[in-house]
C-alpha positions in Angstrom: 21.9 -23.2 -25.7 24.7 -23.2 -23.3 27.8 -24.5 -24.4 29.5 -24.9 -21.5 28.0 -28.5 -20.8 29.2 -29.6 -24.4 32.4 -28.6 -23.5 33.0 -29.8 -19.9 31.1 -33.4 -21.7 34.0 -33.2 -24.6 37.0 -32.6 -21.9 35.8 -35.9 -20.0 34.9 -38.2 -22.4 37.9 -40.8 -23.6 38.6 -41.5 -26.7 36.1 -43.5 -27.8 33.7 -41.6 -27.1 34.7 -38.3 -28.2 35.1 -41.0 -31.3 31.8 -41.5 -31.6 30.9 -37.9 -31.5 33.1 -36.8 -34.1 31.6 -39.8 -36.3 28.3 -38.8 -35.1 28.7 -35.6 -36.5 30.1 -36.2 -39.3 27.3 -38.8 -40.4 24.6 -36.2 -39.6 26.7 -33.8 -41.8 26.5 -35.8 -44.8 22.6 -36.3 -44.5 22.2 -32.5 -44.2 24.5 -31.9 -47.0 22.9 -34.4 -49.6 19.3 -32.2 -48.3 20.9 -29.2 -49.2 22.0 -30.3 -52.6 18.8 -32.2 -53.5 16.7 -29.1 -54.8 19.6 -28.3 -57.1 20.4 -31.9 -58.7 19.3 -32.2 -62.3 16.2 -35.2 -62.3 16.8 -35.8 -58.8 14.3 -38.1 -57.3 13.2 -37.8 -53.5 11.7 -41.3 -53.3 12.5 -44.4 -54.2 15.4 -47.2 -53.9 17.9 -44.6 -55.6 16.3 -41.6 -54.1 17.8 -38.9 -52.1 15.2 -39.7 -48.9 17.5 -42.7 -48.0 21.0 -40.9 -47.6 19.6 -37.9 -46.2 17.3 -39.5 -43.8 19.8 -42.6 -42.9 22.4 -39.7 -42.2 21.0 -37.8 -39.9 19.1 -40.7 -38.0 22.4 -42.8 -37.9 24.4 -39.6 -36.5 22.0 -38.9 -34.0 21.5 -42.2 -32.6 25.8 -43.1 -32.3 25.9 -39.4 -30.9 23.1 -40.5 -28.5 24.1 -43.8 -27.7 27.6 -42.1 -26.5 26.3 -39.9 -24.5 24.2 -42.5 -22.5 26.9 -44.5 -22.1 28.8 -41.7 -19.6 26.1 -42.8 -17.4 27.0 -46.3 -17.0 29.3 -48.2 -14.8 32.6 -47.7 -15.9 34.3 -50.6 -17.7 36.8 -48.5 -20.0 37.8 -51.6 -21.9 34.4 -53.0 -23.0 32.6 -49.2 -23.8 35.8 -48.1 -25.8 34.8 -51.6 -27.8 31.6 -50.8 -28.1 32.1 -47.2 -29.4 34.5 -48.0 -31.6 32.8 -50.8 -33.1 29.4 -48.8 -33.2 31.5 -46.1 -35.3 32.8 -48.3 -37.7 29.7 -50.3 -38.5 27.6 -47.1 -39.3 30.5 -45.3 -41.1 30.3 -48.4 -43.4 26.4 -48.4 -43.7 26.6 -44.4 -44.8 29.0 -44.5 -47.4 27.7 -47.5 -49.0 24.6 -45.6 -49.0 26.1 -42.7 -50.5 28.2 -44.5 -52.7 25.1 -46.2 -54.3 22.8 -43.5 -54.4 25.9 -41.8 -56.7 26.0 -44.5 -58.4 22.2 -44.6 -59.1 21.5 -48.0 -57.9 19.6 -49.0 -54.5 21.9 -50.0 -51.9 19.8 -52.5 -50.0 19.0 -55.8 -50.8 21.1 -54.9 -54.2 23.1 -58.4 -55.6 22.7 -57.2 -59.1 26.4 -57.6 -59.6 29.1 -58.8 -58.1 30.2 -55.3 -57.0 26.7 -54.8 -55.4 26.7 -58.1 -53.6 29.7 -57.3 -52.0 28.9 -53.9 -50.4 25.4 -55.3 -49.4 27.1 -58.2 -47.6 29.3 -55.8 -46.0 26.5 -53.6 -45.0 24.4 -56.6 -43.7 27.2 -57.4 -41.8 27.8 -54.0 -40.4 23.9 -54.2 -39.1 24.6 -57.1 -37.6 27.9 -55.8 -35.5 25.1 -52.8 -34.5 22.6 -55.2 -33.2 24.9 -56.8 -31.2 26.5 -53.5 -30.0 23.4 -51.8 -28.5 22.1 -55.3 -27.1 25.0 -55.1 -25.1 24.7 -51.5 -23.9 20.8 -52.4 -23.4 21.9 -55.0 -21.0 24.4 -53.1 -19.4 21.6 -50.5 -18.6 20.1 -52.6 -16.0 23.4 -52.1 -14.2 23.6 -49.4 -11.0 23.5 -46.3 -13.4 25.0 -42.6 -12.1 22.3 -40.6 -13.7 19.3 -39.3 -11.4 16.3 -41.5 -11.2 14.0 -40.1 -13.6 17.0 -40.0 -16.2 17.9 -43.8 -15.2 14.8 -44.7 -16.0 14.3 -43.3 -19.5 17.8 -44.5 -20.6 16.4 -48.4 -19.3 12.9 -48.2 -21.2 14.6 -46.3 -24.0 17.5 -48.9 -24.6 14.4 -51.7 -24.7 12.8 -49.9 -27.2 16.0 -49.6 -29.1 16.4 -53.1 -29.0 12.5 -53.8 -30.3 14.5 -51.5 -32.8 16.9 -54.0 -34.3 14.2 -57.1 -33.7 12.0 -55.0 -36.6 15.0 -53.8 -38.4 16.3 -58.1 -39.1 12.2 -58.4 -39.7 12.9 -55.6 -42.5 16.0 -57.3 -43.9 14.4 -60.9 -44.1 11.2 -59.6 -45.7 13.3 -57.6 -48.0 15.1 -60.6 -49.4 12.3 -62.3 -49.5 10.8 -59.9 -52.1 13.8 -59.1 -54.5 15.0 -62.8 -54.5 12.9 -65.4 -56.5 14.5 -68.7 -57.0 17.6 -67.6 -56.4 17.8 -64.6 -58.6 17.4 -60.7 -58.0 14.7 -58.4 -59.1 15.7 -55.0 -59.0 11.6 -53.9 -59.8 11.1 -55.5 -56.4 13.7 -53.4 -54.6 11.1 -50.6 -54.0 8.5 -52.8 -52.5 11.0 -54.4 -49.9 10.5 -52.7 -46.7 6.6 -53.4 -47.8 4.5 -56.3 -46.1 1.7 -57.7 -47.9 -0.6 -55.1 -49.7 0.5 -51.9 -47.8 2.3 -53.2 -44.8 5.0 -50.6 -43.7 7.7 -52.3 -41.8 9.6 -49.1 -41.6 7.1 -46.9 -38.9 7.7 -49.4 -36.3 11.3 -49.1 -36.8 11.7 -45.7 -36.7 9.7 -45.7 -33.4 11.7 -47.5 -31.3 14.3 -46.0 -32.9 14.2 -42.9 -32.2 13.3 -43.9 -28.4 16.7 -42.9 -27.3 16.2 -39.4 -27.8 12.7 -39.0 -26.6 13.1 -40.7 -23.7 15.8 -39.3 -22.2 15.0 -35.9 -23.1 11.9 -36.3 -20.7 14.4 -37.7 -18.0 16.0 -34.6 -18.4 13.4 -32.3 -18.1 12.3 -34.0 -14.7 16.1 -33.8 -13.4 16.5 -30.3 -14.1 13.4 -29.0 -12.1 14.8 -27.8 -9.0 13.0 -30.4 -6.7 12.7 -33.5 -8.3 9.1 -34.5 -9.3 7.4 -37.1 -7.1 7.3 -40.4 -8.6 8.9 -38.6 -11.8 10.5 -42.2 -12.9 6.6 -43.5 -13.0 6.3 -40.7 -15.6 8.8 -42.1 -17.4 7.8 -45.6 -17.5 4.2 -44.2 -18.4 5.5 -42.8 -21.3 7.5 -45.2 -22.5 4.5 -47.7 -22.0 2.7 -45.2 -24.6 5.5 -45.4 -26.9 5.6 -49.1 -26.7 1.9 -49.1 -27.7 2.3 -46.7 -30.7 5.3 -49.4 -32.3 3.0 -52.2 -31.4 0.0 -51.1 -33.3 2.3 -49.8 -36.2 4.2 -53.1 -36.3 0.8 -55.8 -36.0 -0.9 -53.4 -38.6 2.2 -53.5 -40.9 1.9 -57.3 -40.2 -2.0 -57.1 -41.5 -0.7 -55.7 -44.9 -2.3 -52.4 -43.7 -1.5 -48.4 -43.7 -1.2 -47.3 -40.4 -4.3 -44.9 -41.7 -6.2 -48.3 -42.8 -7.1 -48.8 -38.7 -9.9 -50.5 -37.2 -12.2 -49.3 -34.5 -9.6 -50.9 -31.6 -6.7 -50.4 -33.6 -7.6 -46.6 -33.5 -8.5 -46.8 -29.7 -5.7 -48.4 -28.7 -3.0 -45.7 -31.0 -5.3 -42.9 -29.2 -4.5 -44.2 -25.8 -0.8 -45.0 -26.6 -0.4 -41.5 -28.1 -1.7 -39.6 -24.9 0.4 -42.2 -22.8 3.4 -41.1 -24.7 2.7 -37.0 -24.0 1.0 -36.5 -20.7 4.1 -37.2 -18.9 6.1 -34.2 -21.5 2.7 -32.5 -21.1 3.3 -32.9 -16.9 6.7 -31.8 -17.6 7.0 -29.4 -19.1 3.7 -27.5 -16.9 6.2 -28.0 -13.9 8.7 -26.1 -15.5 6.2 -23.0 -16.9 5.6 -23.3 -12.9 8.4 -22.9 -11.8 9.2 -20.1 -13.7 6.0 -18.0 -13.1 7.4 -18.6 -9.2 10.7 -17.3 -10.0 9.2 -14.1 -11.6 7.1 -13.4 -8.9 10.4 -13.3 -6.5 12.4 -11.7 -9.0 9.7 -8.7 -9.0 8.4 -9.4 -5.4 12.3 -8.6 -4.5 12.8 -5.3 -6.4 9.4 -4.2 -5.3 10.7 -4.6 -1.4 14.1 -2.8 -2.5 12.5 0.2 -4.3 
């Protein structure tokens, strides 16, 4: 990995963003720190609403996607004033979410949907609120996407269908929080059995799949965008490839999302359910599959110079 990018990206960036690097990082740090301690934690428990999963998979996911969401934003019509707003805000809202995580999962105790005392209720309100600052913060950058962006064409377009995605992201994430108080609240009063059940619809809904889908969006997409800007001739049509894929990863959220809305495993799939995930699954990787072949191309092409080259100067 060349390093000279990362660098030249670091000396450019303003404040805010080299902000939300620095957060990024450090937020990715503490999930891989908490991994590495997990094997050697006496009774430690992977699962669960006080289980290591949460911090160490909340860490790195939340790191990656501030550290992504930055670096998109370099690609965006400048407005210094609202971006350094958005960065900063972005920064804050997830530092907040991480160490309440942590903090609870030292504590023992879940740290969502947790109003078992007055200590509890506060950091969850706090957290809820910090989710809600987020939601608002990438809705923005989502709109501002559809803006004249400085990125080639095949990257423009993966940072537009990935920044809908991410905003299908934070739809399913309120869907999460409202089904979650739904469960551990029950005339007004909190069950902490219920805690583990709240990210559960119906019999074996999982609200979280669809989630991390769209999530995660930001950094599949865009990687593909890159991959078609750095052939040396940009691919014909290489923003339909784009699309096409991010049409297929549509699909794959919307069939985990209606079956987690059936009270069904994503395994649990009917005959069209399973059609339809097939289809959005090869949607999602022909165009990496296209890719990727034009670069293995490409270099078989420079080889054969290379060696064509000394065999005309031996």
């Amino acid at each position: 990995m060349k390093i000279d990018p990362l660098i030249a990206e670091w000396t450019r960036s303003p404040l805010s963003r080299k902000t939300a690097y620095v957060v990024g990082s450090f937020i990715v740090l503490t999930g891989i720190v908490h991994l590495i301690a997990f094997p050697f934690i006496q009774d430690a428990v992977w699962s669960g609403p006080a289980g290591f999963r949460k911090p160490i998979v909340f860490g790195i996911s939340a790191g990656l996607t501030v550290i992504t969401m930055a670096w998109l934003l370099r690609y965006f019509h400048p407005q210094p004033r609202l971006h350094a707003l958005m960065m900063y805000s972005m920064s804050v809202t997830l530092i907040i979410e991480i160490v309440i995580i942590d903090l609870q999962r030292f504590r023992g105790v879940p740290s969502h949907f947790n109003t078992a005392t007055p200590f509890d209720s506060v950091l969850w309100a706090l957290m809820a609120q910090s989710i809600l600052v987020f939601a608002i913060v990438s809705m923005t950058q989502g709109i501002l996407s559809f803006r004249k962006l400085t990125a080639p064409p095949a990257l423009s377009a993966a940072i537009r269908g990935s920044m809908i995605l991410f905003f299908l992201s934070q739809v399913s994430g309120q869907l999460i929080v409202q089904n979650g108080l739904d469960i551990v609240t029950k005339d007004g009063v909190f069950i902490m059995e219920n805690v583990a059940r709240s990210t559960v619809y119906g019999e074996a809904g999982n609200l979280k799949l669809p989630h991390a889908i769209t999530l995660h969006s930001i950094q599949a997409l865009p990687l593909l965008g890159l991959l078609f800007a750095a052939l040396p001739q940009s691919a014909s049509k290489s923003g339909a490839w784009v699309w096409i894929s991010a049409a297929g990863f549509f699909g794959l959220a919307a069939t985990a999302q209606s079956q987690a809305y059936l009270g069904k495993s994503i395994q649990d799939l009917d005959p069209l359910s399973a059609a339809i995930l097939s289809l959005s699954i090869a949607t999602f990787t022909v165009p990496f599959a296209y890719v990727l072949s034009l670069h293995l191309k490409c270099c078989i092409v420079k080889n054969r110079k290379s060696e064509l080259r000394k065999f005309s100067q031996a």
